[in-house]
C-alpha positions in Angstrom: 114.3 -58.4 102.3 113.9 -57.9 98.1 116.3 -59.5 96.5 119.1 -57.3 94.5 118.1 -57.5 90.9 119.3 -60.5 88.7 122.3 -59.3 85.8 120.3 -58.3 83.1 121.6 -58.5 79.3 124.4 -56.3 78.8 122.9 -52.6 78.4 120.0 -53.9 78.2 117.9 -50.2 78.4 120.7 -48.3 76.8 117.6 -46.9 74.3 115.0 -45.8 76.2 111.3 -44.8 75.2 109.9 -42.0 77.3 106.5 -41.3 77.4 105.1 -38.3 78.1 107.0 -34.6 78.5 105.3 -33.1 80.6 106.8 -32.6 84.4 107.8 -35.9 84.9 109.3 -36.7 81.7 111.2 -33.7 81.9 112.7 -34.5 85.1 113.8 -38.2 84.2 115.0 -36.6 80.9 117.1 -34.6 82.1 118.5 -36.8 84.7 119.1 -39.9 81.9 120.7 -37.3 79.2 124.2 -37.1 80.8 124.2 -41.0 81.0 126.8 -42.5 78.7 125.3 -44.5 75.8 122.0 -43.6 76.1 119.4 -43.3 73.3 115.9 -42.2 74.2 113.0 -41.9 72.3 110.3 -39.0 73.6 106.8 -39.5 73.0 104.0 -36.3 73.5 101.8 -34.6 71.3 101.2 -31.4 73.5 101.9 -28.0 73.0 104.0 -25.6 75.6 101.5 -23.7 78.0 102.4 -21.0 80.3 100.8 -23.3 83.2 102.8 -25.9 82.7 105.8 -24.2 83.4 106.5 -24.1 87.2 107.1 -28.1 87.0 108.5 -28.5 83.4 111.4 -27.9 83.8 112.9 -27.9 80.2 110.9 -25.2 78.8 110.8 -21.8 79.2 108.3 -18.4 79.1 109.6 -18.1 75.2 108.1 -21.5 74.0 104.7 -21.4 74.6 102.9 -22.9 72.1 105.7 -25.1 70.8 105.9 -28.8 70.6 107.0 -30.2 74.0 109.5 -32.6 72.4 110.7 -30.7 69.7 111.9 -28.3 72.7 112.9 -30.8 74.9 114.9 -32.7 72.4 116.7 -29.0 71.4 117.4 -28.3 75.4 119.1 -31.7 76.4 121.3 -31.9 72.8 123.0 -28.1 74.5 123.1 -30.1 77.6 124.3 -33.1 76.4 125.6 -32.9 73.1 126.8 -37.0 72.7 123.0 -37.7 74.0 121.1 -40.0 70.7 117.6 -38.3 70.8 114.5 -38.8 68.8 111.5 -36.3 69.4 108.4 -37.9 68.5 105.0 -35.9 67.8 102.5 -38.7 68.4 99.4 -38.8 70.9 100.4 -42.9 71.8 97.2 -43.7 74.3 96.7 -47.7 73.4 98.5 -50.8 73.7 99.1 -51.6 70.1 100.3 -48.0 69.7 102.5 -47.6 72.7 103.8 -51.3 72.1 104.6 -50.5 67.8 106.5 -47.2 68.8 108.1 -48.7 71.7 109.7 -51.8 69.9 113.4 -52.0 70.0 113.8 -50.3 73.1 114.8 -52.0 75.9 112.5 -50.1 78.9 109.5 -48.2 78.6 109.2 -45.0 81.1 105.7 -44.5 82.1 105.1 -40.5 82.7 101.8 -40.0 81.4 99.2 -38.4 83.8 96.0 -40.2 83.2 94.9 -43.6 84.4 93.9 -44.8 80.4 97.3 -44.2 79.1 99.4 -45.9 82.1 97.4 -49.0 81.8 97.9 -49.1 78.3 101.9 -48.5 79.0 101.5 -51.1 81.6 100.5 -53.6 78.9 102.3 -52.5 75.7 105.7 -53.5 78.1 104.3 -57.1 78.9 103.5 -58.0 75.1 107.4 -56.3 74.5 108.6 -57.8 77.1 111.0 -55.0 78.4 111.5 -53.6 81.8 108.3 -50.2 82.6 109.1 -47.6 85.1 105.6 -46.4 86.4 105.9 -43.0 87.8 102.5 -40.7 89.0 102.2 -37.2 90.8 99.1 -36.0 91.2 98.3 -32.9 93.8 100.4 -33.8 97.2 101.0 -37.6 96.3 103.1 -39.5 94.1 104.3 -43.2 93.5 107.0 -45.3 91.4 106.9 -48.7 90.6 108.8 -51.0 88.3 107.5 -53.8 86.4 109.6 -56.8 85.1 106.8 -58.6 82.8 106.1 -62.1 84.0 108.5 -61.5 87.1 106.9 -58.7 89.2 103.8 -57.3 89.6 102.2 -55.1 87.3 99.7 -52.4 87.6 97.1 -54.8 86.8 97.9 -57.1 89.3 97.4 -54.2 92.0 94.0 -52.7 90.5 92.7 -54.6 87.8 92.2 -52.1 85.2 91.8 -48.1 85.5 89.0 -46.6 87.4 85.8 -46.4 86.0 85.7 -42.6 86.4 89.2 -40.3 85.6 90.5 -39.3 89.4 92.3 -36.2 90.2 95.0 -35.1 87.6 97.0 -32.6 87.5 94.5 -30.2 85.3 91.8 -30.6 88.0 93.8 -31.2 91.2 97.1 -29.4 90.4 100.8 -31.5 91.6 103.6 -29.4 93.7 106.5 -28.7 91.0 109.1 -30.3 93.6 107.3 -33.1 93.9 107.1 -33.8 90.0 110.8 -33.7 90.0 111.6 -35.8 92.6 109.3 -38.7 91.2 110.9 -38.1 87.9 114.4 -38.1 89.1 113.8 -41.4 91.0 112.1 -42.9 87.9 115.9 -42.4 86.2 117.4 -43.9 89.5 115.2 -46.8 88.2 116.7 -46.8 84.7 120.0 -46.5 86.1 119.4 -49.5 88.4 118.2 -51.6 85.3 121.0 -50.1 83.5 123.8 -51.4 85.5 122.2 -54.1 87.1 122.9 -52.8 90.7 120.9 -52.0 93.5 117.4 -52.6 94.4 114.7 -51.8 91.7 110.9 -51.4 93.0 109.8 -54.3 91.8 106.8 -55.9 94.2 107.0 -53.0 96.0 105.1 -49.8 95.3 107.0 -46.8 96.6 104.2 -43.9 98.0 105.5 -40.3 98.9 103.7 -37.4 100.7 105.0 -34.0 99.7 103.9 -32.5 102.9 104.8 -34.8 105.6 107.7 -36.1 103.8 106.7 -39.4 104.7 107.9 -42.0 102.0 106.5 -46.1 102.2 107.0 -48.9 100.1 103.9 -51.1 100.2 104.5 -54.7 99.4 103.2 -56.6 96.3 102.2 -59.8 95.1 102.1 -60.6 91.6 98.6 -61.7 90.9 99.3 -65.7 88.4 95.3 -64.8 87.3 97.0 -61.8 85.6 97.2 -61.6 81.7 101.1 -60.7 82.4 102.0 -63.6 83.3 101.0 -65.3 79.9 103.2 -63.6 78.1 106.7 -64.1 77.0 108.9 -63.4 79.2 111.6 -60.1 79.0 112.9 -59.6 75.3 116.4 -58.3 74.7 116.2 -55.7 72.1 
């Protein structure tokens, strides 16, 4: 059985760093934006395209060719006018650069869709030290994990590094917008977990789902002690 989750520090996420706003960053956006307290940073240097828009769920027909979190920022302050937000127009793809605009946060939400840019979120949390949420959808399949540096696995525990050759992506596989939302939405849950310190997080446990089949399995982890993440200080309170 996994063990509940130790009490973090008190509000210890309360700001939380985004990255990406594309599908799933707009679904675990809009989920954390009604949550009392909350300051989050969003982090994405794209533009609004008229594809992206059956899964993004903050934007609409009449912002094409705006900057994603300029709009998303605008939508969730009418939804949630308390909400502390903080757009930010940045292409963050590296460790040092994810780890410098990430600092005082207290959890990093991983909702990038390339293999690159999630190992380099993986490893911008472990030299912060905060709590990542690891979130991927990618044509019928998604997957959530969350990382506790130096307590849980991380993503290079399970695979190393990235692939040597880009996989499917959304751009050349296409993702279900259902699916995009219901990863994002459970990424939140995650945050919401760490939040409060309640519940079970998905820590050592990688949590698969099948759009079609509806089938859902969490596949048991071991941290890896040859892992770089587990030389590292351990979780820092913002």
């Amino acid at each position: 059985m996994t063990p509940l989750l130790p009490p973090p520090a008190p509000a210890l996420p309360a700001s939380i760093f985004l990255l990406g706003a594309g599908g799933l960053g707009c679904a675990a956006a809009l989920a954390l934006s009604g949550l009392p307290g909350i300051r989050l940073t969003i982090a994405d240097p794209d533009r609004i395209a008229i594809s992206n828009l059956h899964r993004q769920i903050l934007y609409s027909s009449g912002d094409i060719d705006a900057c994603k979190v300029e709009k998303a920022a605008n939508r969730l302050k009418t939804l949630s006018s308390p909400l502390e937000i903080t757009p930010l127009v940045a292409r963050l793809d590296t460790p040092e650069a994810i780890a410098g605009a990430a600092r005082g946060h207290g959890a990093l939400l991983d909702a990038t869709d390339n293999f690159p840019t999630r190992f380099a979120a993986n490893d911008a949390a472990i030299r912060l030290g905060i709590p990542l949420v690891h979130g991927a959808a990618t044509a019928l399949a998604g997957q959530l994990l969350t990382i506790l540096p130096g307590r849980s696995a991380c993503l290079r525990c399970l695979f190393g590094g990235p692939p040597p050759l880009e996989g499917p992506t959304c751009v050349n596989a296409g993702v279900l917008g259902p699916l995009v939302g219901e990863v994002g939405w459970l990424m939140a849950m995650e945050t919401v977990k760490l939040h409060t310190g309640t519940g079970q997080l998905l820590i050592n446990r990688l949590l698969t789902i099948h759009a079609l089949t509806g089938r859902r399995r969490a596949v048991p982890l071991r941290p890896n002690p040859r892992c770089p993440c587990h030389h590292q200080p351990g979780p820092a309170t913002p």
